[in-house]
BATI-331480 format. One line per 8 residues: their letters; for each residue z, y, x of C-alpha. Coordinates in steps of 0.25 Angstrom, whole numbers, plus 5000, padded with zeros to 4 digits. Layout:
BEGIN
a) Z:Y:X | ...
***
This chain:
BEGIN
xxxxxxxx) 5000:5000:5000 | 4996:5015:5005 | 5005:5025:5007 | 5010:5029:4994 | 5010:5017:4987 | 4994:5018:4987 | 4986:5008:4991 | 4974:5013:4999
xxxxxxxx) 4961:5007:4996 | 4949:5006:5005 | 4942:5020:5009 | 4928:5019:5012 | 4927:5017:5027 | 4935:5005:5024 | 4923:5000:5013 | 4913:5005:5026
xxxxxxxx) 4921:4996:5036 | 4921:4983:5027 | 4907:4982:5026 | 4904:4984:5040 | 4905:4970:5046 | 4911:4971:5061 | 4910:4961:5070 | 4920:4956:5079
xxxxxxxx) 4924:4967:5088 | 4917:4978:5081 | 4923:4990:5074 | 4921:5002:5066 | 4919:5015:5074 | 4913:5023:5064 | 4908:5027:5050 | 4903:5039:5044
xxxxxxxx) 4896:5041:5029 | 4883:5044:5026 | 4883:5056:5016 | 4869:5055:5011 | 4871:5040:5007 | 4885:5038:5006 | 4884:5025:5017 | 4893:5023:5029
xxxxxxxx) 4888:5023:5043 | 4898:5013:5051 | 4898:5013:5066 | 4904:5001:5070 | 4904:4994:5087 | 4891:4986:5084 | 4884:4993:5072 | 4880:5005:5064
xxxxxxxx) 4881:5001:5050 | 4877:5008:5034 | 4887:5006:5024 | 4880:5011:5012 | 4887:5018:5002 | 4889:5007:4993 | 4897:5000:5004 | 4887:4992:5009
xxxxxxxx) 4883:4987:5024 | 4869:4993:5024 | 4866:4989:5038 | 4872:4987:5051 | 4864:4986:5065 | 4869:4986:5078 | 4870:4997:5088 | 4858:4994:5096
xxxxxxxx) 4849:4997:5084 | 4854:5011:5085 | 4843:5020:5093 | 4851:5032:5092 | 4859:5041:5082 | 4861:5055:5081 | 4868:5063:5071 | 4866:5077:5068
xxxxxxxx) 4876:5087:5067 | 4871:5098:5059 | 4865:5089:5046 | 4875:5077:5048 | 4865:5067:5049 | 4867:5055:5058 | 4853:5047:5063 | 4852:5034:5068
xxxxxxxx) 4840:5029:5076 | 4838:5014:5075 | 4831:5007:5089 | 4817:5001:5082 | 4817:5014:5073 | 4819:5009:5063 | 4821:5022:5050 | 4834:5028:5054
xxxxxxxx) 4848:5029:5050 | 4852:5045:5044 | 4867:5048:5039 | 4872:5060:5034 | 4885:5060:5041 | 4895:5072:5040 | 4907:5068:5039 | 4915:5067:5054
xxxxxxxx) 4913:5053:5059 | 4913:5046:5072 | 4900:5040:5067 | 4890:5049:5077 | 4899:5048:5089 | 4901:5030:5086 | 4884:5030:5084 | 4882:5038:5098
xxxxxxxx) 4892:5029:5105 | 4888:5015:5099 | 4872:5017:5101 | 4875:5022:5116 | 4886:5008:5117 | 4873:4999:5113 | 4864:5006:5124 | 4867:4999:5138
xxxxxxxx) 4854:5005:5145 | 4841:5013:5141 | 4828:5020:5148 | 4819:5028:5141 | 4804:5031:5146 | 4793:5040:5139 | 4779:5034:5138 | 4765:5038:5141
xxxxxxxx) 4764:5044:5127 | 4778:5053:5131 | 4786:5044:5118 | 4799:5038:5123 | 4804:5023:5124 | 4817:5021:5126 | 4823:5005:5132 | 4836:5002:5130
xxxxxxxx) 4846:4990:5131 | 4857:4989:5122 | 4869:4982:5118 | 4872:4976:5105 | 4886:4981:5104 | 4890:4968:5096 | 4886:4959:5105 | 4886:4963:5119
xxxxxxxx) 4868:4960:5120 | 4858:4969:5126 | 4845:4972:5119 | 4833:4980:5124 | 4827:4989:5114 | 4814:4999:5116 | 4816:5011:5108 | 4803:5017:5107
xxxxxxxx) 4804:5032:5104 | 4795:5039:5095 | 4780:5036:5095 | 4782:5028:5107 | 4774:5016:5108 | 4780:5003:5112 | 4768:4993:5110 | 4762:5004:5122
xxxxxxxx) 4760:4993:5134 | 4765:5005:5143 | 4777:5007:5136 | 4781:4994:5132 | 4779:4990:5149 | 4789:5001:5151 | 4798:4998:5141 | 4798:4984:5146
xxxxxxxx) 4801:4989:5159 | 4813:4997:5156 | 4819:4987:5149 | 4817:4977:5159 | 4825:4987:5168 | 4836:4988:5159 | 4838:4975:5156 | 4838:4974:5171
xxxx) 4850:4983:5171 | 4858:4978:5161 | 4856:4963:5165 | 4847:4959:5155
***
């Protein structure tokens, strides 16, 4: 029984939390709402997750399919890039929330090395090893930026042999 004789029920972070499945050794770090859907965005160790506004897991992926994310002060609105660019994630976040800083710290955590090169044509390619952050496994990804051409001999001989030299670094 709460103070007072009341009993407390469950507040809405705790609804968030439950629908969130953690995995052994991950927690929670952050959550914020998204005021033009009324979902929550849950930062947790090993993923970044939708709970729409109903309370339902809308999807949940790994912190390795994060390109990057920005958030942007004067209009509130939080961006996330997904590596394979995919359409990405928007949220109208203005209410204080650790939620930016957790997104900045768990996409640089999952990057163990990068290069970038521009090609003949000026567009960039970036190469990148990464780290699932719930199993401990390096991936490779080739993050083409915009317009660049990956089936391009030249540029898929380079990114080859970036890779190949960061793979060497780390081991692989």
């Amino acid at each position: 029984m709460g103070l007072f004789g009341r009993a407390r029920g469950p507040t809405a972070a705790d609804l968030v939390r439950g629908q969130v499945p953690l995995a052994a050794g991950e927690r929670l770090l952050a959550m914020a709402t998204d005021e033009t859907s009324g979902g929550h965005v849950v930062a947790t160790t090993h993923h970044l997750a939708l709970v729409d506004a109903a309370g339902i897991l809308a999807w949940r992926h790994p912190w390795h399919e994060v390109e990057s994310a920005t958030w942007q002060r004067d209009s509130f609105l939080l961006t996330v890039l997904w590596v394979g660019h995919r359409r990405p994630a928007q949220w109208l976040v203005r209410e204080p929330s650790r939620l930016q800083e957790t997104l900045r710290e768990r996409v640089q955590a999952s990057v163990v090395l990068a290069d970038e090169f521009l090609t003949q044509s000026r567009r960039r390619v970036r190469v990148v090893i990464r780290q699932d952050l719930a199993t401990g496994a390096l991936l490779e990804q080739t993050i083409p930026g915009r317009g660049a051409d990956l089936s391009d001999p030249d540029v898929a001989r380079e990114a080859a042999d970036r890779l190949a030299r960061l793979r060497s670094e780390v081991g692989l």
